[in-house]
N, C-alpha and C positions, 0 to 999 in steps of 0.2 A: 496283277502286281507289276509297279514300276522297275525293272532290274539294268544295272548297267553293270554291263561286263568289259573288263578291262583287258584285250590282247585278243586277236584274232587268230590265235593260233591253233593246232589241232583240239587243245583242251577248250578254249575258247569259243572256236567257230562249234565245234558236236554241243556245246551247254547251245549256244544260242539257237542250234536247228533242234534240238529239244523241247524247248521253252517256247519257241516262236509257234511252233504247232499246236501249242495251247493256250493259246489265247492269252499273254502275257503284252506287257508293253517292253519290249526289250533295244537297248542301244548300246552298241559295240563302238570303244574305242582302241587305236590303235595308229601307232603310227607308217604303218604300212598301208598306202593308199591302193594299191592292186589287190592285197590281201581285200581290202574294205567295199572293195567295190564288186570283188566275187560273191563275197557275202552279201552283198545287200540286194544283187541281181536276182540269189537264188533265194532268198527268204524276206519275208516282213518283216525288216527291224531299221532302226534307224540308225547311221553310222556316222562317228565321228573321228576326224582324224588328227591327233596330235599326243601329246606324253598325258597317261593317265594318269599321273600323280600332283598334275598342276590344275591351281584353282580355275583359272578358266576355261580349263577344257572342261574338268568338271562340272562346271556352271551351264556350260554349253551340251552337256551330254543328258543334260538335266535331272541334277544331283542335288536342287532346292528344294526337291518332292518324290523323291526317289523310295521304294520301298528297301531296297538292296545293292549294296554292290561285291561286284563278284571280282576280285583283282587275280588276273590270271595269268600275267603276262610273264615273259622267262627271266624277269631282275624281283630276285626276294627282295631288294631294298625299296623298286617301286612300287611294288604290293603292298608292301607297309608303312610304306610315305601315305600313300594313296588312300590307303585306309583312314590314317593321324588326321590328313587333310579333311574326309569324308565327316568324321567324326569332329573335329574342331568347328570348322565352317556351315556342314551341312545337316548335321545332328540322323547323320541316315541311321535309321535302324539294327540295320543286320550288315556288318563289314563279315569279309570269306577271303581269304589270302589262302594263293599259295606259298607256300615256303618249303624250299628243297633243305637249304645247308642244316648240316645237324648240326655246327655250333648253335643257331638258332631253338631249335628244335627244344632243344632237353632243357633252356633257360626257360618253362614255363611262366616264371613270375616276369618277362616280359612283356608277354601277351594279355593285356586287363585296360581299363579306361585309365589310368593313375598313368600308363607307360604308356604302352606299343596298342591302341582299340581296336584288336581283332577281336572277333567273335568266335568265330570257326576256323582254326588252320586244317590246311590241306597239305599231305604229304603226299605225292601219285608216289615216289619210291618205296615208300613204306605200304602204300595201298595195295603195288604189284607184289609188294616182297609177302605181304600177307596171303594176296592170294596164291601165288606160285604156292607157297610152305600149305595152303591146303592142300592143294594138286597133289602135293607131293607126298602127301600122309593118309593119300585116299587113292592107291593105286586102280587104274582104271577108268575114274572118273574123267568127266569133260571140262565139269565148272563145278564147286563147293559152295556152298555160301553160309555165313554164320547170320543165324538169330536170338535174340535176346541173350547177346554175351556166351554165345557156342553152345547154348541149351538143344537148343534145335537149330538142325543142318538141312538144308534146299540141294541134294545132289543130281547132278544131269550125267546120264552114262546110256549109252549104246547096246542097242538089245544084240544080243549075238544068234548062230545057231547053235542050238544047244544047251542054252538057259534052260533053267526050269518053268519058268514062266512064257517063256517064247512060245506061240501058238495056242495060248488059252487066253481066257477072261480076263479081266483085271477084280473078278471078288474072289479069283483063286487064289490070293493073295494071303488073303485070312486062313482058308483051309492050308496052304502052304506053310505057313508062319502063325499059328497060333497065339503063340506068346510076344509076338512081335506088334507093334499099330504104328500102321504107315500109311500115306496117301499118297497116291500119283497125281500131280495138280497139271501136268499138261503131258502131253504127246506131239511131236512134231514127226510128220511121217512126210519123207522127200518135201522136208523145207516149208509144208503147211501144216497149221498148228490142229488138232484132233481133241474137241473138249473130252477127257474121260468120262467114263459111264462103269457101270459095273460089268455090263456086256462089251464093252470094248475089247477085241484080240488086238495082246501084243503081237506085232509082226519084226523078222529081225530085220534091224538094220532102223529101228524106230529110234528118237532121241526121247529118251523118258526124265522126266522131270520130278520126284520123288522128296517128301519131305517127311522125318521121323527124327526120334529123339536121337542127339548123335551117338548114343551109344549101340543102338541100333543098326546108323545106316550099313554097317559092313556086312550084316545079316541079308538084308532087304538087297542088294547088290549083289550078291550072290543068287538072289532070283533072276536077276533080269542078266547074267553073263557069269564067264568061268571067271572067277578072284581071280586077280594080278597076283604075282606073287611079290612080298613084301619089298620096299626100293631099299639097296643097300649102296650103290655106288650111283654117284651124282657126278658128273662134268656140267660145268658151268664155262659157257664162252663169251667171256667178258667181265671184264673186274672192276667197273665202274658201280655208281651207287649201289644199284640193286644185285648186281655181284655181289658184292662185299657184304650187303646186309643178308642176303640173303644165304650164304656164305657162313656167316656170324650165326644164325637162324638155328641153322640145319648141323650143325659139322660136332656137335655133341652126338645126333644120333645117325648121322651115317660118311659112308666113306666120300671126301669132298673133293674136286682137285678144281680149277681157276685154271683158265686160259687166259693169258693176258701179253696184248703185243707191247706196251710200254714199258722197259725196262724201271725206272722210276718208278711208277706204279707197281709192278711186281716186289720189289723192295718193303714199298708202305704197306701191300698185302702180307709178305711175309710176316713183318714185324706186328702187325696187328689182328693178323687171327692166330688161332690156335693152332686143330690139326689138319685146318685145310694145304694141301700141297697144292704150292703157285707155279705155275709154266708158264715161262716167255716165249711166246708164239703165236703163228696162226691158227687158227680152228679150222681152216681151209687149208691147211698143208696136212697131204695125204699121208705122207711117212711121218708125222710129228704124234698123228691123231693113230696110226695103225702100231707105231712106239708104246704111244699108252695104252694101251690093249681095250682101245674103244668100244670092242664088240662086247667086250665084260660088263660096260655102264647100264644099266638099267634104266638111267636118264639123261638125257643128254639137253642141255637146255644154252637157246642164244641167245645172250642179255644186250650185246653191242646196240647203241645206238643206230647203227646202220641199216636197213630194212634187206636190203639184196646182200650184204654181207651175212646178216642171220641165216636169211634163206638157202643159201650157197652151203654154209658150214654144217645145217641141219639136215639138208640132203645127203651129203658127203657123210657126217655121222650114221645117220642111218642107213646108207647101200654099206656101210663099213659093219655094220652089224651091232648099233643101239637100240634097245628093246623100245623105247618110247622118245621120242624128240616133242621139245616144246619151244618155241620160238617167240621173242616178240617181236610185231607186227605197227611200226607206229601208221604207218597210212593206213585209213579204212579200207582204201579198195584192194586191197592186198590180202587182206586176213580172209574174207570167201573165198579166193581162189585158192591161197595154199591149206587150209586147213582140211584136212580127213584125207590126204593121200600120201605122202610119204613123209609129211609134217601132222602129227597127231592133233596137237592142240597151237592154234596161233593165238597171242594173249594181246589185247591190244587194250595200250594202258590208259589211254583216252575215256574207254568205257567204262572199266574200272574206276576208273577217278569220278567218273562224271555221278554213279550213285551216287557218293557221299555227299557231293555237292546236289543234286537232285532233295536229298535227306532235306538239306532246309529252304530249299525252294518252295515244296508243298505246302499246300491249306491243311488243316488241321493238325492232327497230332501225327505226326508219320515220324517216326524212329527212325527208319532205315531206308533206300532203295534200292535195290541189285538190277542192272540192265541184263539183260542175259540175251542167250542167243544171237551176239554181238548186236545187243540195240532191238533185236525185234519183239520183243517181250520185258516183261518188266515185273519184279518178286518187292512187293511192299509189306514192313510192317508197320502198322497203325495200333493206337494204343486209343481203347474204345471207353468215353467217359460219358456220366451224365446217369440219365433214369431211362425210362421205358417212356416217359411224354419228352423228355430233350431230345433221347438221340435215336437212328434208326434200326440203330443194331443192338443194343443195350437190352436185356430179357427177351431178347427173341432167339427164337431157335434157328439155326445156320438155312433148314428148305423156306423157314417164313420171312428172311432176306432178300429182297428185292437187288440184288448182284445184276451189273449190266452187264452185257452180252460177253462172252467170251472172258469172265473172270469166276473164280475160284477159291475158297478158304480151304488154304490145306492144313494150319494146325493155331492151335489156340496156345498160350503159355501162359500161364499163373503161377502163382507161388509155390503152390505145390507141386510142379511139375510142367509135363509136356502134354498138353489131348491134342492127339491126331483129329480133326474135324469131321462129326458126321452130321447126318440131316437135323438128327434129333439134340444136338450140341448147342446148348442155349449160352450166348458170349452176356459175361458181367461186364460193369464195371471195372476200371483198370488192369483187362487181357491185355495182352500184345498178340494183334491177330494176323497172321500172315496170309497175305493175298497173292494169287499167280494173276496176271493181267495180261491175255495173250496181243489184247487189243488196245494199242496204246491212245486212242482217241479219246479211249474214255476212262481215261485217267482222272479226268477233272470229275466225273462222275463217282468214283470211286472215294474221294478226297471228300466229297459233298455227303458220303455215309456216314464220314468218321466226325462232320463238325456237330456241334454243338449248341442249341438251340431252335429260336422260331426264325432262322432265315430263309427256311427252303418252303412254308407250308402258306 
């Protein structure tokens, strides 16, 4: 696939070392010539430098024959010049804007061929606010992820000692929980990935990857570690976008308070939420944060765009005595080091964002993609069409699925419901089948199960 991405930046450069790795034809523009030329040292792609919403750089980026372009760069207005132009001049197929401002946002009827020819907006604020508010309603967990509209749930959580499952099987699952059906679609044990089996021991300290219908998952989580207890007070440190919305989100069902050093900003926080209480200050001031009675927060979370500012505020919360710290992390090399030691979860919005955008990059029918394990794994749903002579997975039962190495069907969805995947689990016509992919090379393998027709035989 031809794709031009528009802005070398963190969202930017992580879509393009994704894409490059599979075999795509990919060219980044940007008008940062040092940004351009790290990229193009470490990866295969072709770079062009100058404003991506003008026809000639377009032309030059090669936007005559393009399958896709991906505008990503940090001016929602040249994301959507970029696009008009794409679409007027170039007739490209698939236009992808990011667009932050929510005046934009809630005017859907601007977004269509008649106005504004986006295809796909991307919101990463909304992306992260979505995920945090899982985190946040799944005490415990590492990562959430919703399938087929929150039918079924993908939760990653931390074996403890003491679980009930820690030290046995993984088919002691079923004698454990009877009435429950669940699958474990991966295990990462010290950072490598462990395909399950029915003989597989949970050992503590393992990252289990688990997927059941959501009303479920709180059941099945209670196997693998002692329940959290339910989150009732939230600090949020920083009252920028994902502050606020998330803020707005949450603050009907639990107790909210915003840290916010801008006076101005504190103001338009007050006036525009409800019962969240606003504080003008630091989150790194010790007596501000020991004032609020920190050690009572059950969450403690740093939204500031700052990276060592998060980090700073979320160590300080937690030697002060908050049950769980969650931090964002915008550089990648950042988020391994601080994550699992006195920062619980670092959430880095890059990865998050980059699913959704991943979602229509893919061949065939793929609904969704969740990166997980910051990037090192990857949870796909594919929506499986055709007969038993088109397609490869269509009346076949899940053990007579030819799956490449290191992937996994952890649950099927149909109309009536949620099936947890077993051997003998035959997928129709129009499932939504959810895939764990530990091994992301063969992704393109993976894509080539769910097309359609005589291309591959």
């Amino acid at each position: 696939m031809k794709i031009i991405i528009l802005g070398a930046g963190q969202v930017g450069g992580t879509l393009a070392e994704h894409l490059a790795s599979e075999a795509n034809d990919i060219t980044v523009v940007d008008t940062d010539g040092d940004r351009l030329r790290d990229l193009g040292d470490r990866l295969d792609i072709r770079t062009v430098q100058g404003r991506g919403s003008l026809p000639t750089v377009l032309r030059q980026a090669g936007a005559d024959d393009a399958d896709m372009l991906v505008a990503v760069t940090n001016s929602d207005e040249t994301n959507m010049v970029a696009c008009q132009v794409a679409y007027s001049l170039f007739h490209t197929p698939t236009k992808i804007a990011r667009v932050r401002e929510t005046a934009y946002l809630t005017r859907e009827e601007l977004f269509d061929n008649d106005h504004i020819p986006v295809d796909v907006l991307i919101s990463p604020e909304q992306v992260v606010t979505n995920y945090i508010k899982r985190l946040i309603e799944h005490p415990g967990s590492l990562q959430v992820i919703d399938f087929a509209e929150g039918k079924a749930q993908l939760v990653a959580v931390k074996a403890y000692y003491g679980g009930p499952l820690v030290g046995q099987q993984l088919r002691q699952i079923r004698a454990h929980m009877p009435s429950v059906d669940t699958r474990v679609a991966a295990i990462f044990r010290r950072d490598r990935p462990i395909t399950p089996r029915g003989d597989t021991v949970i050992e503590a300290d393992d990252e289990v990857f688990f997927i059941a219908a959501k009303k479920d998952i709180r059941a099945v989580m209670g196997e693998l570690r002692r329940i959290d207890e339910t989150n009732k007070r939230v600090v949020i440190a920083g009252g920028g976008q994902i502050g606020e919305r998330l803020a707005e989100a949450i603050e009907s069902r639990y107790q909210v308070k915003i840290i916010e050093m801008n006076p101005a900003r504190c103001r338009y926080l007050s006036d525009n939420l409800d019962s969240t209480v606003v504080l003008q200050g630091s989150a790194s001031d010790k007596d501000l944060m020991l004032e609020e009675n920190i050690a009572d927060a059950d969450i403690f979370l740093a939204l500031t765009n700052d990276d060592e500012a998060n980090i700073m505020s979320s160590l300080l919360a937690k030697r002060l005595g908050a049950r769980k710290v969650m931090t964002i992390i915008n550089n990648p090399a950042y988020v391994d080091l601080v994550q699992g030691g006195e920062i619980d979860i670092a959430i880095s919005p890059q990865l998050a964002t980059i699913g959704t955008l991943l979602a229509h990059v893919r061949r065939g029918d793929i609904v969704s993609v969740h990166s997980l394990r910051r990037g090192a794994a990857e949870a796909i749903e594919a929506v499986a069409h055709g007969d038993s002579k088109s397609s490869k997975v269509v009346g076949k039962a899940i053990e007579a699925i030819d799956l490449p190495p290191g992937t996994t069907i952890g649950a099927i969805i149909r109309d009536e419901g949620v099936l947890i995947a077993h051997d003998a689990t035959v997928i129709e016509s129009g499932d939504h089948v959810i895939l764990f992919v530990v091994d992301k090379k063969h992704i393109r393998d993976v894509e080539k199960l769910f097309h359609v027709g005589l291309s591959f035989f």
